[in-house]
N, CA and C atoms as an extended XYZ file, in Angstrom:
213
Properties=species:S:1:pos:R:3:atomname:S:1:resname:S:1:resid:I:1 pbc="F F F"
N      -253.265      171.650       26.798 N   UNK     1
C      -252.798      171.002       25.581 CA  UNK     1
C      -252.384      169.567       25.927 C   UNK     1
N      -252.698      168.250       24.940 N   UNK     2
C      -252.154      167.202       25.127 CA  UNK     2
C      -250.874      166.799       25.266 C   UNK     2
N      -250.378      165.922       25.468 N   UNK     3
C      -249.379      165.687       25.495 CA  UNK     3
C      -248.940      164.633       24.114 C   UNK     3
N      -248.031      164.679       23.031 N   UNK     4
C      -248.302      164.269       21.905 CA  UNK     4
C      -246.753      163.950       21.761 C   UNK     4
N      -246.546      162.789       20.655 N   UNK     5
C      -244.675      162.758       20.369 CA  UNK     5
C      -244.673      163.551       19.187 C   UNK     5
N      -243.770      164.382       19.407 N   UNK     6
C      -242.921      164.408       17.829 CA  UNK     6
C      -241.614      163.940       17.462 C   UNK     6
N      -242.054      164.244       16.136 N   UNK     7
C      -240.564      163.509       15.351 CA  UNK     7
C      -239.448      164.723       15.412 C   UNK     7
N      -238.514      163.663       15.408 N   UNK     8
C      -237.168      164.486       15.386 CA  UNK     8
C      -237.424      165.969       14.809 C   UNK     8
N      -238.156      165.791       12.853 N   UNK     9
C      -237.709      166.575       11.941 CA  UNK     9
C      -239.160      167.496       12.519 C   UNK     9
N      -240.122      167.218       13.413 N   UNK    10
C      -241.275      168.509       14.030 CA  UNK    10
C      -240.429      169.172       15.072 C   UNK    10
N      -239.409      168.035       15.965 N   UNK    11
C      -238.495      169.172       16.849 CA  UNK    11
C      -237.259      169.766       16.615 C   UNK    11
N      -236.989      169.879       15.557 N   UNK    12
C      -235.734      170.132       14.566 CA  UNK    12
C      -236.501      171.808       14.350 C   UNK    12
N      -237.852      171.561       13.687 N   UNK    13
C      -238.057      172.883       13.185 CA  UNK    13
C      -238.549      173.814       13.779 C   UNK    13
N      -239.491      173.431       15.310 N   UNK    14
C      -239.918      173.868       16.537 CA  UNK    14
C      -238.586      174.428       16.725 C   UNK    14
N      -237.329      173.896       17.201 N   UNK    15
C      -236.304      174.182       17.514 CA  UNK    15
C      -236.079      175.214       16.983 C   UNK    15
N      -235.900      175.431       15.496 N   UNK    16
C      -235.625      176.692       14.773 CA  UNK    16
C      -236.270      178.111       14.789 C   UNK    16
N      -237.539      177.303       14.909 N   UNK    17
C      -238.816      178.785       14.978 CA  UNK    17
C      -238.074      179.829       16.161 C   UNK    17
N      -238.270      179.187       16.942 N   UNK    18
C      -238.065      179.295       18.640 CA  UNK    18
C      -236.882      180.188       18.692 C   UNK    18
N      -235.840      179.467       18.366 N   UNK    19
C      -234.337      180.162       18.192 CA  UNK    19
C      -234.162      181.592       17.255 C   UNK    19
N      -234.934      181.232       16.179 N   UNK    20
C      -234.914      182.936       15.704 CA  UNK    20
C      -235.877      184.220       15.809 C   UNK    20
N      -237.218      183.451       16.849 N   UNK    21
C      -237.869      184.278       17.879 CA  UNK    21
C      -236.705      184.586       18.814 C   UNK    21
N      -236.072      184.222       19.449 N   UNK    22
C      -235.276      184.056       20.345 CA  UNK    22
C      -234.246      185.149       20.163 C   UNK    22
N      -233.608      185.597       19.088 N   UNK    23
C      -232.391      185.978       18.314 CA  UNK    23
C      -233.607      187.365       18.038 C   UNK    23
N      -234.331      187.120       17.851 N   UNK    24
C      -235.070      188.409       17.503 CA  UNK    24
C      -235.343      189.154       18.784 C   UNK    24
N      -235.999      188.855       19.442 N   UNK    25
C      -236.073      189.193       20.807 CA  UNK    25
C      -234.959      189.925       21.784 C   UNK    25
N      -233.896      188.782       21.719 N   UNK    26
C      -233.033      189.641       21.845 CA  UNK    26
C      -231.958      191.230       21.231 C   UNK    26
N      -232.309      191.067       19.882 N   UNK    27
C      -231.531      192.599       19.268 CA  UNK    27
C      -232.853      193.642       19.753 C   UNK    27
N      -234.201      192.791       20.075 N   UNK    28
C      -234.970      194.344       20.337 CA  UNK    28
C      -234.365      194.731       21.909 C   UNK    28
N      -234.196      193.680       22.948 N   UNK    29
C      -233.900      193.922       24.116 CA  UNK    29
C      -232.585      195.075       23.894 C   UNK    29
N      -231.332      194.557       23.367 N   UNK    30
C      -229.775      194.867       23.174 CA  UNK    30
C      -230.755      196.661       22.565 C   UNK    30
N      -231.688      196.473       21.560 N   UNK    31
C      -231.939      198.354       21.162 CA  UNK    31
C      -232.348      198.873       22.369 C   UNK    31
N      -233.158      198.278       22.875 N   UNK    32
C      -233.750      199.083       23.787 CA  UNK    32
C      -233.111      199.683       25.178 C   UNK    32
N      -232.187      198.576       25.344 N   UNK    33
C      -231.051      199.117       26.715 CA  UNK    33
C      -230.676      200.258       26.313 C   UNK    33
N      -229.966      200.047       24.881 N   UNK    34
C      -229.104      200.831       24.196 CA  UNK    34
C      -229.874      202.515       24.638 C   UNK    34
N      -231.216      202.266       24.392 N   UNK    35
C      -232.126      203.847       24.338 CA  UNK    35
C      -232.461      203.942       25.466 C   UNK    35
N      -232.178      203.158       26.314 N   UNK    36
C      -232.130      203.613       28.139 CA  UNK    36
C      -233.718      202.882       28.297 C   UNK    36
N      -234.102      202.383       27.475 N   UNK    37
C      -235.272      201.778       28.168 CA  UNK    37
C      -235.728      200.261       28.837 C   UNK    37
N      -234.900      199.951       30.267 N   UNK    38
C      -234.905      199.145       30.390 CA  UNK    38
C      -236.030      198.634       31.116 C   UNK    38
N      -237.164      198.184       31.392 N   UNK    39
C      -238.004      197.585       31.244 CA  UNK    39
C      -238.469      197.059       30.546 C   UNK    39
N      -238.863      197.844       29.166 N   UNK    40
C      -239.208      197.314       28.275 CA  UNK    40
C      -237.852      196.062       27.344 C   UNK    40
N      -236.744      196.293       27.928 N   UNK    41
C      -235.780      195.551       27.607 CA  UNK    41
C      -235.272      194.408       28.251 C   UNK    41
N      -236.270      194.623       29.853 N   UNK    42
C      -236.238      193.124       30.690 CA  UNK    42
C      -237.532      192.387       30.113 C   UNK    42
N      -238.515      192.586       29.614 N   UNK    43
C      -239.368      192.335       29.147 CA  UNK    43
C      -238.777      191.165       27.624 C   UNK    43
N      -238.486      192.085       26.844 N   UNK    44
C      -237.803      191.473       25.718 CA  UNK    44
C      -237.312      189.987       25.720 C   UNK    44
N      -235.769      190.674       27.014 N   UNK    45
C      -234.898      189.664       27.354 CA  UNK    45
C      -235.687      188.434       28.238 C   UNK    45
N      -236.209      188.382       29.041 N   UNK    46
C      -236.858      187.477       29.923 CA  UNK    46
C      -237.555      186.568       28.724 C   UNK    46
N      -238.839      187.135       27.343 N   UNK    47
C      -239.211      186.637       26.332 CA  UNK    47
C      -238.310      185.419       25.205 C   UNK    47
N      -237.013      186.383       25.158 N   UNK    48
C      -235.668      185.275       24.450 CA  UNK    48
C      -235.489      184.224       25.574 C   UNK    48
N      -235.165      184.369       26.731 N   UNK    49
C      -234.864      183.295       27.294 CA  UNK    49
C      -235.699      182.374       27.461 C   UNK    49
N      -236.760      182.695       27.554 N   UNK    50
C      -238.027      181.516       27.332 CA  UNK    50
C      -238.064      180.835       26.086 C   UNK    50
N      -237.770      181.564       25.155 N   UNK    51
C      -237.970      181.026       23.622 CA  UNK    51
C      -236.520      180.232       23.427 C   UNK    51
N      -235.336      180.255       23.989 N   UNK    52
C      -233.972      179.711       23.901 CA  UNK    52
C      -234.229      178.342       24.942 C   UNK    52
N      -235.330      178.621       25.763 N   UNK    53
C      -235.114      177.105       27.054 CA  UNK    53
C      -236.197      176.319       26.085 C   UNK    53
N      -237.389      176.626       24.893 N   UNK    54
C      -238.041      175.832       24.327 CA  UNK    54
C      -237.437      175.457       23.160 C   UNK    54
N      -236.444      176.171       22.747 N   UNK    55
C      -235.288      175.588       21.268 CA  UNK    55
C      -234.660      174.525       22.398 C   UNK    55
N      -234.457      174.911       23.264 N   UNK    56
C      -233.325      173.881       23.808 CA  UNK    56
C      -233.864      172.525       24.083 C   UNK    56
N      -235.043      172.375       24.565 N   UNK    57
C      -236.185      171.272       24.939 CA  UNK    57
C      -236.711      170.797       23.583 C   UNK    57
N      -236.605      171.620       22.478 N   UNK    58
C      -237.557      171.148       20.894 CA  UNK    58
C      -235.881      169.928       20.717 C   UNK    58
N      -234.803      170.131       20.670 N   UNK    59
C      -233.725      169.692       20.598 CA  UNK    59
C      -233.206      168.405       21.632 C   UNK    59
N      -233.899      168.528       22.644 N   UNK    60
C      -233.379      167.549       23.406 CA  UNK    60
C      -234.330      166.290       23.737 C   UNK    60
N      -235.489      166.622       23.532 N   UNK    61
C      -236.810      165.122       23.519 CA  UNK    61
C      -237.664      165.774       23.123 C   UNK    61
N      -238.988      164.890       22.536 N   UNK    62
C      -239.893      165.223       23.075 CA  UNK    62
C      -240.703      165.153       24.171 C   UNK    62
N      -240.439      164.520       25.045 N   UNK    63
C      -240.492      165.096       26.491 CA  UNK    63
C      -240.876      166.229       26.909 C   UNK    63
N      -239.509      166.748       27.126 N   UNK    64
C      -238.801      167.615       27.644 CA  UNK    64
C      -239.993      169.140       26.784 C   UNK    64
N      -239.713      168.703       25.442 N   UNK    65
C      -240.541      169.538       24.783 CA  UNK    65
C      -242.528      169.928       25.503 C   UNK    65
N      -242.892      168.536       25.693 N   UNK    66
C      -244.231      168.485       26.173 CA  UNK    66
C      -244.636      169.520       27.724 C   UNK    66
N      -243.182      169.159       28.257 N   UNK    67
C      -243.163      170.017       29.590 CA  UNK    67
C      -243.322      171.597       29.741 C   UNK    67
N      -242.924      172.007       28.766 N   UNK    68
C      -242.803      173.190       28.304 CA  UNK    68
C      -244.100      173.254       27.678 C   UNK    68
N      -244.855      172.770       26.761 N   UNK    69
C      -245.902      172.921       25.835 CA  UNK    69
C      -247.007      173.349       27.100 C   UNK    69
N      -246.832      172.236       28.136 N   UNK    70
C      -248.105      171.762       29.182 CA  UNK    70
C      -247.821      172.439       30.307 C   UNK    70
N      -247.393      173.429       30.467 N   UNK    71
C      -247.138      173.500       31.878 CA  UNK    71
C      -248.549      174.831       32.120 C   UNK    71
């Protein structure tokens, strides 16, 4: 993928997507411990934290954002 700028209000909403993938991800992880199935709940969790370090990068440049897009 190129490397491209966005505007604030494209990493404002990137930001958002991301964060309530993120928030989602995690209540399936939090069920699934809950039902003893943890793999499938490191799976989950490892998924939110990826999606919480690209809210965090949609929020802090686009840069930062591209690094993540391109890697």
């Amino acid at each position: 993928m190129a490397w491209r700028r966005y505007t604030k209000a494209d990493r404002a909403a990137i930001a958002a997507d991301y964060q309530q993938s993120a928030d989602r991800a995690q209540k399936i992880a939090d069920r699934l411990t809950a039902d003893g199935k943890t793999t499938a709940a490191g799976i989950h969790r490892r998924a939110a934290e990826e999606r919480r370090e690209i809210a965090d990068a949609a929020r802090e440049s686009s840069d930062r954002l591209n690094q993540h897009f391109n890697d």
